[in-house]
C-alpha positions, 0 to 999 in steps of 0.5 A: 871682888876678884881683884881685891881678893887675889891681891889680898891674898897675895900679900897675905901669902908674902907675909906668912906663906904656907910652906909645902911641909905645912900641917895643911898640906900633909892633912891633903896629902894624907887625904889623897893617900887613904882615899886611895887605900880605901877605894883602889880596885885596881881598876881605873873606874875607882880612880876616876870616881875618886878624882872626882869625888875629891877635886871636882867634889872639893871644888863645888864645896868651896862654892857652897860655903862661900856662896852662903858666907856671901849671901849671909855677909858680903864681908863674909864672903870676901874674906871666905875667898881670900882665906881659900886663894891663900891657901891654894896660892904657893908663891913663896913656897917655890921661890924660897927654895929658888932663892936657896939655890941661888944663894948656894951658886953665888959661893959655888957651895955646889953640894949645898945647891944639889941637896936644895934642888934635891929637896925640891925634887922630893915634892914638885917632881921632875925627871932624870934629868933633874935627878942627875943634875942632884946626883952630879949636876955642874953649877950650869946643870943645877942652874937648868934644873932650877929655872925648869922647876921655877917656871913649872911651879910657877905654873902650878901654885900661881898662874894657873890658880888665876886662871881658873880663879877667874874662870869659875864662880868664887875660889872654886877654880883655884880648889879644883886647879889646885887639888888637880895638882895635887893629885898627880903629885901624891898618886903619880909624880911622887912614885915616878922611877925616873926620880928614884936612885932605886926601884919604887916600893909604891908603883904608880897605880891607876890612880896615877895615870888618871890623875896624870891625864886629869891633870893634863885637861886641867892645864892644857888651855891654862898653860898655853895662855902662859906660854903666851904670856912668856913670849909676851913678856920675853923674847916673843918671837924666840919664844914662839920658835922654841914652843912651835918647835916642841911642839912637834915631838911625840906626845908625852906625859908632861906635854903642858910642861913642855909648852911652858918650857919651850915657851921659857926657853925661847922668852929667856934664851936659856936653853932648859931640859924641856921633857922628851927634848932631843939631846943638843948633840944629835945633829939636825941635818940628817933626814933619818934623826930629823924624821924620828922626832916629826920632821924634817923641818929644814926651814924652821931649824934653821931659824931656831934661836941660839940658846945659852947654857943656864948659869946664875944671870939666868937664874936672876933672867927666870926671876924676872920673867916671873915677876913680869909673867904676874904683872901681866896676870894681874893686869888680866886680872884687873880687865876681868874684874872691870868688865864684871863691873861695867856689866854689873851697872848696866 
């Protein structure tokens, strides 16, 4: 049932894809929001019962009722698990803004590109990075920012809703992924300065470091299975080089983020804006810059890969690493399913 369920699911959100402006999705966020106004103390013990009480809470909910719907009716059930992986699967809400950008380039409207990754911004975060490239970014700079987004959103609506799909008994993997995501997106990535031209009037609170950590947790074993399944389906031993290589900065916020990237990176040969990257004009062979950021590592850079500026081929490289990336999902998908059913008939 999971295969059929994800498949189902699948096509479903092809057909008719839930938007990030959805009805559904702003009822969510407005969940989140007065939650938040009515428990937050200041302290982070009300943030960490309010983490669980939603995600983790939500999660065991969606269990009971399909588990219930199953023990009533097997088609109940299936059906159940459908409507619920649709609802957390987000393919199309991240590949049609994609998709904007690039129709954008390829008339080199660049003013129209910017508001597209502006817009997509607004609801899947970022960094200054991203933020300049909205402000002022040259087509190289849109297409970076673009792929980065891409490769993160697809994290984050799709591989890691698998993973814990598969993980967890029934959907209840996919709500607690996706719920986890969302709340860093609603009490922390929407509030962050660094994509703001002016101060924030909502500083992030308790509430966003604990859904940033929480989140972290989350993605930290999901990610890291698909960064592997990038150099899998990329340039496997550029993509290790790059993740290996990141891997040794300072630990930061947006660490699984940068194992997806660097992973991408490497399997794509684009050079991406990963978080907490060193700027590529500092020059390696000093021991003084080399030792700031975890080194020296003399023979690993040297063996670093040439990466090239994104531009549209790279656009159109993203798109099939990603497809590829969801074959060999659903290729995963499909081993797991067979090992339940060898299991269920002996």
């Amino acid at each position: 049932m999971t295969l059929f369920s994800f498949i189902f699911a699948m096509l479903l959100e092809q057909f008719r894809p839930v938007r990030d402006d959805s009805a559904f999705a702003k009822r969510v966020e407005q969940l989140f929001l007065r939650v938040e106004r009515s428990t937050n103390s200041g302290e982070m013990a009300s943030a960490r019962l309010s983490w669980f009480a939603i995600v983790v809470g939500g999660a065991v909910l969606t269990w009971v009722i399909v588990a219930l719907l199953s023990h009533v009716n097997v088609l109940l059930g299936f059906l159940a698990t459908v409507g619920v992986l649709y609802l957390c699967l987000g393919f199309r809400q991240f590949s049609n803004r994609f998709t904007e950008i690039q129709l954008a380039l390829s008339v080199n409207d660049l003013e129209s590109a910017r508001l597209a990754l502006r817009k997509w911004m607004e609801h899947s975060g970022g960094d200054v990075m991203t933020r300049l490239a909205t402000e002022s970014g040259d087509s190289s700079a849109i297409c970076r920012e673009a792929i980065r987004l891409a490769l993160v959103g697809a994290q984050r609506h799709v591989f890691g809703v698998i993973f814990w799909f598969v993980i967890l008994p029934g959907p209840a993997g996919a709500v607690l992924y996706r719920l986890s995501a969302e709340a860093r997106r609603v009490w922390a990535d929407a509030r962050d300065p660094a994509l703001m031209s002016a101060p924030s009037a909502a500083p992030i609170s308790p509430f966003g470091d604990f859904a940033v950590r929480a989140f972290a947790w989350v993605d930290w074993f999901p990610s890291r299975v698909t960064a592997i399944v990038f150099a899998i389906v990329g340039n496997f031993e550029d993509a290790i080089l790059m993740w290996r290589y990141k891997s040794g900065f300072a630990p930061h916020k947006n660490d699984t983020e940068r194992v997806i990237l660097s992973s991408g990176a490497g399997a794509m040969g684009v050079r991406l804006s990963v978080p907490e990257a060193p700027s590529v004009s500092i020059r390696f062979d000093e021991p003084s810059e080399t030792e700031a950021f975890g080194g020296p590592w003399p023979s690993l850079y040297q063996d670093m890969p040439e990466l090239r500026e994104a531009n549209e081929a790279a656009l159109r490289s993203a798109v099939g690493l990603v497809w590829r990336a969801l074959i060999l999902w659903v290729a995963l998908v499909l081993l797991v399913s067979i090992g339940h059913w060898l299991g269920w008939l002996a």
